[in-house]
C-alpha positions as CSV (number, residue, x, y, z in Angstrom):
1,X,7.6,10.1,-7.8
2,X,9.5,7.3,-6.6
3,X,10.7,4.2,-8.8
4,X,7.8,2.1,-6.7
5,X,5.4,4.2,-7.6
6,X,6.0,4.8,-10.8
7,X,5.9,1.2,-11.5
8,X,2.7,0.6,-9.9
9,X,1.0,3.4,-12.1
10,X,2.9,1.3,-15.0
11,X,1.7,-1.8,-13.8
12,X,-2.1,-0.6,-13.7
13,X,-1.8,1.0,-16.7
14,X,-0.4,-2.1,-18.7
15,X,-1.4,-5.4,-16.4
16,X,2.3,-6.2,-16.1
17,X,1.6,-8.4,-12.8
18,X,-1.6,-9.7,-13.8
19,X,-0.3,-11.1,-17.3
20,X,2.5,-12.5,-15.3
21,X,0.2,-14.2,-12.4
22,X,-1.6,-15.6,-15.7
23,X,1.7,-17.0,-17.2
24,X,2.6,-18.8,-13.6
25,X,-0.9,-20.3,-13.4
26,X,-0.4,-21.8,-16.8
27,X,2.7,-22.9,-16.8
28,X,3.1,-24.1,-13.3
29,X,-0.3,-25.6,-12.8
30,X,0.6,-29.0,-11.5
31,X,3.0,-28.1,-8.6
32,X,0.6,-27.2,-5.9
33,X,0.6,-23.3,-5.9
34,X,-1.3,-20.6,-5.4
35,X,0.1,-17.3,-7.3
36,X,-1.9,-13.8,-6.9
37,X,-1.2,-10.0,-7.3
38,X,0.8,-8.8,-3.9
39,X,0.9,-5.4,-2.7
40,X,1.8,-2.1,-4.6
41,X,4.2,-4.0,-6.6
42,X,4.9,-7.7,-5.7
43,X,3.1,-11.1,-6.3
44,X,2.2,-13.8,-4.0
45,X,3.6,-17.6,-4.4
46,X,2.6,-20.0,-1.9
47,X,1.5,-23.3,-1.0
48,X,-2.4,-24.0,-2.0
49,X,-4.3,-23.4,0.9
50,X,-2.0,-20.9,2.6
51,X,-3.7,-17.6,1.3
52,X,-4.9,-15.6,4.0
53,X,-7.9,-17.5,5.2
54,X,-5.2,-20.0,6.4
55,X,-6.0,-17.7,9.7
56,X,-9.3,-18.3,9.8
57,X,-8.8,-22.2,11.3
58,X,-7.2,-20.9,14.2
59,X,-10.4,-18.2,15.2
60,X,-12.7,-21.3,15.1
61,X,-14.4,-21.9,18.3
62,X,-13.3,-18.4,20.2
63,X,-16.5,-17.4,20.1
64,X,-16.6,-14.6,17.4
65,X,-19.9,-13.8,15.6
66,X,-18.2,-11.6,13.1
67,X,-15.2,-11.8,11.8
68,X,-14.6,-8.5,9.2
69,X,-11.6,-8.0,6.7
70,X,-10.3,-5.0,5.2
71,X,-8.2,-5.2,2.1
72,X,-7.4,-3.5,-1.2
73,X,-6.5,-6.5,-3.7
74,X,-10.3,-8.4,-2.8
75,X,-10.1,-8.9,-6.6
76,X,-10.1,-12.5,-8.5
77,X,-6.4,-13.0,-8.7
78,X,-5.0,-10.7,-5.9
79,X,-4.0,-11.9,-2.4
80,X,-7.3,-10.7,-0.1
81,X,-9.8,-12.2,-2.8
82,X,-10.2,-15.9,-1.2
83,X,-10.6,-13.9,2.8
84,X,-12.9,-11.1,1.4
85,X,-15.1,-13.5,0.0
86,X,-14.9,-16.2,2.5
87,X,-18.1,-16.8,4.4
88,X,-16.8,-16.6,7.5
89,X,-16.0,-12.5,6.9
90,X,-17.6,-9.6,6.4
91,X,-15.3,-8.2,3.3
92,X,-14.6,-4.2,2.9
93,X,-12.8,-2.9,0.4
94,X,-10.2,-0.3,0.9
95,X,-7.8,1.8,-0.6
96,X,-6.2,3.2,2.4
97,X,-5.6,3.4,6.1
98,X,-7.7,6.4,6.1
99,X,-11.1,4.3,4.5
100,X,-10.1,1.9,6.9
101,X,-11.1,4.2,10.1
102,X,-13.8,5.5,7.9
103,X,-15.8,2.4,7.9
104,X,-14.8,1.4,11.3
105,X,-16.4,4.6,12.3
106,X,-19.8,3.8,10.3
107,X,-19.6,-0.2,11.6
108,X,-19.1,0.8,15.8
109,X,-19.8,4.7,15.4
110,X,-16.3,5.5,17.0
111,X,-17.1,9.2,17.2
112,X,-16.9,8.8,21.3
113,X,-13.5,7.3,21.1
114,X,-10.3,9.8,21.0
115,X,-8.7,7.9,17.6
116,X,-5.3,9.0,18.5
117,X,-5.1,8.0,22.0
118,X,-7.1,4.7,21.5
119,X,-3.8,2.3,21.3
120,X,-2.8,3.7,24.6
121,X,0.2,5.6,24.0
122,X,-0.7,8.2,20.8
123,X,0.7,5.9,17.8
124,X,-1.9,7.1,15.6
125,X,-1.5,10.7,16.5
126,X,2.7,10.0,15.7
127,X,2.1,8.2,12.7
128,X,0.0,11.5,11.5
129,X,2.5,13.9,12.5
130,X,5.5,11.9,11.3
131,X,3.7,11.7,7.9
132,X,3.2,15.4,8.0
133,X,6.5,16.3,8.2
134,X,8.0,14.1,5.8
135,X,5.2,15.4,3.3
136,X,6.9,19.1,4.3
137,X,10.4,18.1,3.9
138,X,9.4,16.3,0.4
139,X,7.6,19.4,-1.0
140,X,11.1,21.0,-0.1
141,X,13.2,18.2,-1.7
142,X,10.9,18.8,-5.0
143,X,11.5,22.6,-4.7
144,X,15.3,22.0,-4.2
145,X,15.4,19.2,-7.3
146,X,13.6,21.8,-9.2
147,X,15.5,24.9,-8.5
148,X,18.4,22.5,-9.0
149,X,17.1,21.7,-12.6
150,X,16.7,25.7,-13.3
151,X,20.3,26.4,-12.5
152,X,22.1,23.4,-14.4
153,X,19.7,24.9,-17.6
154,X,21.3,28.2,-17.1
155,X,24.2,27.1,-16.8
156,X,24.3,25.0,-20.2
157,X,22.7,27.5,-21.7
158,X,25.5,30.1,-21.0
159,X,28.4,27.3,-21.9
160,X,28.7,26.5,-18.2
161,X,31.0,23.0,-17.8
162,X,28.4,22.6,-14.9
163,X,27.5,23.9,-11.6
164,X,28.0,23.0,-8.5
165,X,24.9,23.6,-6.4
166,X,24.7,22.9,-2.8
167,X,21.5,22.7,-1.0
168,X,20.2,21.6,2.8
169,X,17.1,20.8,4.0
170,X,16.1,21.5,7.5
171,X,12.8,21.0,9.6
């Protein structure tokens, strides 16, 4: 688990960002800011008006009869609540990449359309494999760290001054 994540699982577990969005509002009400909950673990400061319906101005008058937005934060208080809800979108709330293509698929049934192949040169099919492999080489770098763990217990249990443990991971 990585220091990120473990503060975002702190974060929704104790409102960390959200308190401190609350304590900005209040105490900087008068200079002309927005402040909202960022991504996994940052938040947003920025002029009033410059959230991310700022966009929106320059699609006026190319024609488009929908307009749809897929975010994660569509809360009140994080960063895609003011463009999910804006009337001019059609808001869908996500929690990954993966629901993403999901409800593009049920919107404009993409079941025709080869997914990775469909940006012209494979990206999606790259990203996949890419993310395969480093989920392989990090189940091997949590069986290394634990089989590390196991041999510096031994050895402290047997009066060991340490050990010196060498690993490598390959592909």
């Amino acid at each position: 688990l990585s220091e990120r994540d473990a503060y975002e699982i702190f974060d929704k577990e104790n409102n960390i960002r959200s308190k401190f969005v609350t304590t900005l509002k209040e105490t900087f009400f008068d200079y002309g800011l927005t402040y909202s909950i960022g991504g996994q673990i940052s938040f947003d400061v920025f002029p009033e008006g410059w959230d991310k319906t700022f966009c929106l101005k320059h699609l006026e008058g190319e024609g488009f009869d929908t307009i749809h937005f897929f975010g994660d934060k569509y809360f009140k208080g994080g960063n895609d609540y003011e463009i999910y809800n804006h009337p001019a979108t059609i808001g869908h709330a996500v929690e990954s990449p993966l629901d993403t293509m999901r409800i593009l698929n049920e919107l404009f049934d993409l079941s025709n359309v080869d997914l990775e192949l469909s940006n012209g040169d494979g990206l999606i099919s790259k990203v996949i494999s890419n993310m395969e492999k480093l989920e392989s080489r990090l189940e091997k770098i949590e069986s290394a760290i634990s089989a590390i763990s196991k041999q510096l217990a031994r050895d402290s249990a047997e009066g060991g001054n340490g050990a010196k443990i060498e690993f490598k991971i390959t592909n």
